[in-house]
N, C-alpha and C positions, 0 to 999 in steps of 0.2 A: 592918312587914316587907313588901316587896314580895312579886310575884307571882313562883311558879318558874314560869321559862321551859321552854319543852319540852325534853327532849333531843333531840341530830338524829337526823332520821329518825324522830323517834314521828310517826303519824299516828291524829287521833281518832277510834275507833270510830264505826262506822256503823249507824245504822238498822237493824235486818235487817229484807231482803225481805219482804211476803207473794210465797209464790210461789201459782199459778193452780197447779188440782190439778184435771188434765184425765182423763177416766176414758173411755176408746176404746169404743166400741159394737161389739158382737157385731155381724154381719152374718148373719143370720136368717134361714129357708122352711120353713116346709109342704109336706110332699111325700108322696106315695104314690109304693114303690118296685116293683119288677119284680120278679118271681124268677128264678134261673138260666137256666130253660130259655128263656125268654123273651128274656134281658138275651144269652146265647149268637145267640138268632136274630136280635137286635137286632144286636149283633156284625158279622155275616152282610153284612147289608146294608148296613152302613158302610162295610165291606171294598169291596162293590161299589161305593160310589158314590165311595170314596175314590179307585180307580182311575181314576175321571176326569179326576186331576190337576187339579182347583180347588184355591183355597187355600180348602180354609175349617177351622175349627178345628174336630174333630170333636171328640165327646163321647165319652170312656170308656168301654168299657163299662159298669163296674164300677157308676159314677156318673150311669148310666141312670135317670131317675123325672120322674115328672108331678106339677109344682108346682101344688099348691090355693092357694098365697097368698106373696107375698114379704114381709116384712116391714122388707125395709133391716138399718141399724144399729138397734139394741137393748141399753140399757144392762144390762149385768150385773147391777143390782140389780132390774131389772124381770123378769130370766128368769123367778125362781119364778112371780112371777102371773101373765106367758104360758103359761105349762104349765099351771099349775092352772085357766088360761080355757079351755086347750081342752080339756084332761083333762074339766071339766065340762060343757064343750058337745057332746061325743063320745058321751060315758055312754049305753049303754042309747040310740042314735037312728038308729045304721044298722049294720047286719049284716053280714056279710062279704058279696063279693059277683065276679064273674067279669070279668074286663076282658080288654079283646080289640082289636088295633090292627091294622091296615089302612090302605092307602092313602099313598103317599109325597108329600105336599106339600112349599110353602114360603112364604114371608111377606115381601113384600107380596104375592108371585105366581110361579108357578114360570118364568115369562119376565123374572122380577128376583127372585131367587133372594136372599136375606139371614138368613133363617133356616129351615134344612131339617127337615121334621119327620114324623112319622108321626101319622098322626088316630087318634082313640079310635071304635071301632063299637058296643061291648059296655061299658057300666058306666057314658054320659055319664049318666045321671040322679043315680046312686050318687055317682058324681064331684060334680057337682055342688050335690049336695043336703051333702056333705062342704064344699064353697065355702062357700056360704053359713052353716053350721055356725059354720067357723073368723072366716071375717068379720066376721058378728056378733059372735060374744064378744071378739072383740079392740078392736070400734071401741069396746066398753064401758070401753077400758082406754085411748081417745083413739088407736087406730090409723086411718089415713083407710081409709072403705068401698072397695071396688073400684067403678068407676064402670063398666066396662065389660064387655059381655055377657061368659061365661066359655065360652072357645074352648077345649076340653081335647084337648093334643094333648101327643106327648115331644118334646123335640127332638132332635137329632140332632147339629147342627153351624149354627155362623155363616159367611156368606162374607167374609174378609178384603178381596180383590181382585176384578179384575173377572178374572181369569186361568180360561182352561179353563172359562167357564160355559156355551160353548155342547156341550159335553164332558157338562157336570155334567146339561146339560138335555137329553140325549140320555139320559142314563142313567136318571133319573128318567121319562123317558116310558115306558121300559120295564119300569118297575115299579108301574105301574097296579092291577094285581092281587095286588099282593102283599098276604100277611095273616100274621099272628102268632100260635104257638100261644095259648092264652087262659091268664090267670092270676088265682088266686086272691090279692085285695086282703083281710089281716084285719087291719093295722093303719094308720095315719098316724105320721107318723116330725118331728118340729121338728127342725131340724140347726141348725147354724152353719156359717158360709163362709168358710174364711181365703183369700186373695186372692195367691197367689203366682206368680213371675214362670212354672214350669210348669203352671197353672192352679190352678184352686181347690181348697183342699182340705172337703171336708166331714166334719162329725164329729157324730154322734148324740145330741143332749139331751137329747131323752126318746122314747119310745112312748106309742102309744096304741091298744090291741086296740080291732078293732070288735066289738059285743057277738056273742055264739055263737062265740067263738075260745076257744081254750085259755085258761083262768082266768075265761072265762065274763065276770063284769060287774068283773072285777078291773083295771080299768083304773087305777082312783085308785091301786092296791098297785104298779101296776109301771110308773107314768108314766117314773121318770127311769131310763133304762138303763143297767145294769151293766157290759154290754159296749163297751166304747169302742172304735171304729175308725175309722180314718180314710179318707176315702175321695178320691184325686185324681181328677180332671177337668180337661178342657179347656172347662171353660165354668161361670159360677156360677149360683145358684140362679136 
């Protein structure tokens, strides 16, 4: 018996694909946040220097805070051990403590203005010793060290243009003395940074009290936060 010929228009099945099964990375930071009265006075001066008519992209209030560490993309299956790294590196190592900001700079220099920022007066040791803290326990998880001396300062806003900077650097000479009421720091906050076309959004993945806060050394009990909020900005971690 011969072979049956196809019918027309059969076509033999094919192969199926592997398909590639790509899994997006969180965009990740370290931050210590402000409190109202503070993130208000912060407000304040944005107000002021916004007046200048530069372009630069200012920073929220809302989404006011001084980064301890960036982390980049972060894959979702790694979240839990970042949190549990610094949950553990946190524990019982530094106390709550007073921060206090002063000083209106910028980056590389306030006569090339690219990043405008307020300096820390009160808390850089606290700050700091917080840096190294979060550092540490991360590079144990293959995150790279920070190489570089830790500047703690918030910022404020990026300059887009070269438009209105000598505007912006007028206004900024005039706030040499400025200072900030001072604020009490009792926890570290890990967020994530979604990247959208009106700026970033951030959203809280866990807490971390500093020891002598309410719940005392209860940090491991209330790393991941119940309260979900989002927070937009004009500028990411």
């Amino acid at each position: 018996m011969g072979a049956r010929r196809p019918r027309a228009g059969y076509r033999p099945a094919r192969s199926p694909r592997r398909l590639a099964v790509v899994v997006a990375g969180i965009r990740c930071f370290v931050a210590v946040d402000v409190d109202e009265v503070l993130r208000a006075r912060l407000g304040d001066l944005i107000g002021l220097l916004r007046g200048s008519g530069a372009d630069v992209k200012w920073v929220e209030p809302q989404s006011l805070h001084v980064t301890l560490k960036f982390l980049g993309d972060v894959a979702p299956a790694d979240i839990p051990g970042v949190t549990g790294a610094i949950r553990s590196a946190l524990a019982g190592k530094v106390p709550p403590f007073e921060l206090g900001l002063t000083a209106v700079g910028a980056f590389p220099s306030v006569s090339r203005p690219r990043v405008i920022w307020v300096g820390v007066s009160v808390g850089r040791d606290k700050l700091s010793q917080l840096v190294t803290l979060v550092d540490e326990s991360l590079a144990a998880l293959g995150f790279s060290r920070e190489t570089r001396p830790y500047s703690p300062h918030l910022t404020l806003g990026r300059a887009r243009s070269q438009r209105n900077l000598d505007e912006l650097r007028a206004a900024m000479s005039g706030l040499g003395d400025w200072a900030g009421p001072r604020a009490t720091v009792d926890r570290v906050t890990f967020y994530s940074s979604t990247l959208k076309p009106s700026g970033p959004v951030y959203v809280p993945l866990a807490e971390f009290p500093l020891s002598g806060s309410e719940g005392g050394g209860g940090a491991a009990d209330r790393g991941v936060v119940t309260r979900a909020r989002a927070r937009e900005s004009s500028l990411d971690g």
